[in-house]
C-alpha positions as CSV (number, residue, x, y, z in Angstrom):
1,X,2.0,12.1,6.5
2,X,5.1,12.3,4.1
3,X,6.4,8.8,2.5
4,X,9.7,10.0,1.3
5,X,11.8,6.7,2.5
6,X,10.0,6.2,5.6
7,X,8.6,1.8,6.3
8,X,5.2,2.4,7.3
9,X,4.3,0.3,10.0
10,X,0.1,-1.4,9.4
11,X,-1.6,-3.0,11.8
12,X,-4.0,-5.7,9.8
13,X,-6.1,-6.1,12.8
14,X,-6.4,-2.1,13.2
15,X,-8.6,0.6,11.0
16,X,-6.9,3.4,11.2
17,X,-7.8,5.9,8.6
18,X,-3.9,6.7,7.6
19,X,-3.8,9.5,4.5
20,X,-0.6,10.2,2.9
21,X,0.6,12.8,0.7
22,X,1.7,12.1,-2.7
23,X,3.5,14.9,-5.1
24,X,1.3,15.2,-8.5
25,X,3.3,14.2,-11.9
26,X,6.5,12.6,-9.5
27,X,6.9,9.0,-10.9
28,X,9.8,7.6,-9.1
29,X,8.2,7.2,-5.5
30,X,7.9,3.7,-3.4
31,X,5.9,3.3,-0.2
32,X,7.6,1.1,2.0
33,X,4.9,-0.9,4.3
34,X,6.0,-3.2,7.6
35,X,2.9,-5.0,8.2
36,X,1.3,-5.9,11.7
37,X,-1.4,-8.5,13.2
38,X,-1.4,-7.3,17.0
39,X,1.2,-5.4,17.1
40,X,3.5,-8.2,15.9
41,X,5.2,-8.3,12.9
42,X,3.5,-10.8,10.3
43,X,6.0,-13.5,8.2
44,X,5.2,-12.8,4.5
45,X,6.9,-15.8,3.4
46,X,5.2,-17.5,0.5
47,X,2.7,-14.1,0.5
48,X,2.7,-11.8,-2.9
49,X,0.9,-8.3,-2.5
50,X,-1.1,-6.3,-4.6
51,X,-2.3,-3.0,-3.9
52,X,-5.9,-2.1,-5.4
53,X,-6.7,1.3,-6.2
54,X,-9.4,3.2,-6.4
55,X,-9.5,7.2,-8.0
56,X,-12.7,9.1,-8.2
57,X,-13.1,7.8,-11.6
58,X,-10.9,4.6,-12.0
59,X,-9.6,1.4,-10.5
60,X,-6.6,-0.1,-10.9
61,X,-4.3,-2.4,-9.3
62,X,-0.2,-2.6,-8.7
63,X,1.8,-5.5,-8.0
64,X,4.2,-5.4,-5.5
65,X,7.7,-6.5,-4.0
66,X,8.2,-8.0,-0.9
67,X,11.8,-8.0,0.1
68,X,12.9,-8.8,4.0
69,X,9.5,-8.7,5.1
70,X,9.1,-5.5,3.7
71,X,6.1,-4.2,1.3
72,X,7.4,-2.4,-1.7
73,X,4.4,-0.5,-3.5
74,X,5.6,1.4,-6.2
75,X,4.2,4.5,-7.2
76,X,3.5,4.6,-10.7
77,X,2.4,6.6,-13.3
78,X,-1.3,5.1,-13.1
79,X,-1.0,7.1,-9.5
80,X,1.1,9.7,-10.6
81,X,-1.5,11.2,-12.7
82,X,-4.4,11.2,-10.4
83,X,-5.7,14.0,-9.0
84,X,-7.0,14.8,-5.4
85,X,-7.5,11.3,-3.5
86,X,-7.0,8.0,-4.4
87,X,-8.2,5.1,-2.0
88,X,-5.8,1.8,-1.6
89,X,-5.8,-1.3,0.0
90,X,-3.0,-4.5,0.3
91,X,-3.9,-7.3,-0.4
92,X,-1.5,-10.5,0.4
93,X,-1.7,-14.1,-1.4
94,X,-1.0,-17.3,-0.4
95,X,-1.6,-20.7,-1.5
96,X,-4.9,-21.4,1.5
97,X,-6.0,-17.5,2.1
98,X,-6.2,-13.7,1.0
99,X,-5.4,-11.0,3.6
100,X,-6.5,-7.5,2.9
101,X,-5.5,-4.5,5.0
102,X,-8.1,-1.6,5.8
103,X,-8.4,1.1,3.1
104,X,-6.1,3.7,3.2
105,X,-5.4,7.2,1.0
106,X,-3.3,8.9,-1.0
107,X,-3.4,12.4,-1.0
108,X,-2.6,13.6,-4.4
């Protein structure tokens, strides 16, 4: 699935194995995520997001923007220079709980 400006709509409740394609050396992409619990859209008022990465031979993590209810993960250089598949989850933050989505991947 391309990402090029689309909101990606992710059920929390649902594992769905989603893979999307990233272009190699491009450092100026953002996934745009609309997020779900049963087939409702979730409030991510008071929620931050981090996405944790995972490469064949590193892990990292990326903060994120939430703006309108929308989940901004910027692709960065970190991601950029992978090569091949990189595994990521969201993970959103409140004051009481964590929420983490299922793992998804980046083709790269």
């Amino acid at each position: 699935m391309a990402i090029k400006n689309k909101i990606i709509k992710i059920d929390i409740e649902k594992s769905i194995q989603k893979v999307f394609e990233y272009k190699r050396y491009k450092d100026d992409g953002t996934m745009f995520f609309s997020i779900l619990e049963d087939n409702q859209e979730v409030d991510l008022s008071g929620y931050t997001a981090k996405v944790y990465c995972q490469s064949h031979n590193k892990i990292f993590s990326i903060q994120c923007n939430i703006l309108n209810n929308i989940v901004e993960f910027p692709l960065t250089e970190d991601i950029s220079l992978e090569k091949g598949v990189v595994s990521f989850e969201i993970v959103f933050t409140n004051k009481r709980q964590k929420v983490t989505t299922f793992r998804m991947y980046l083709k790269i």
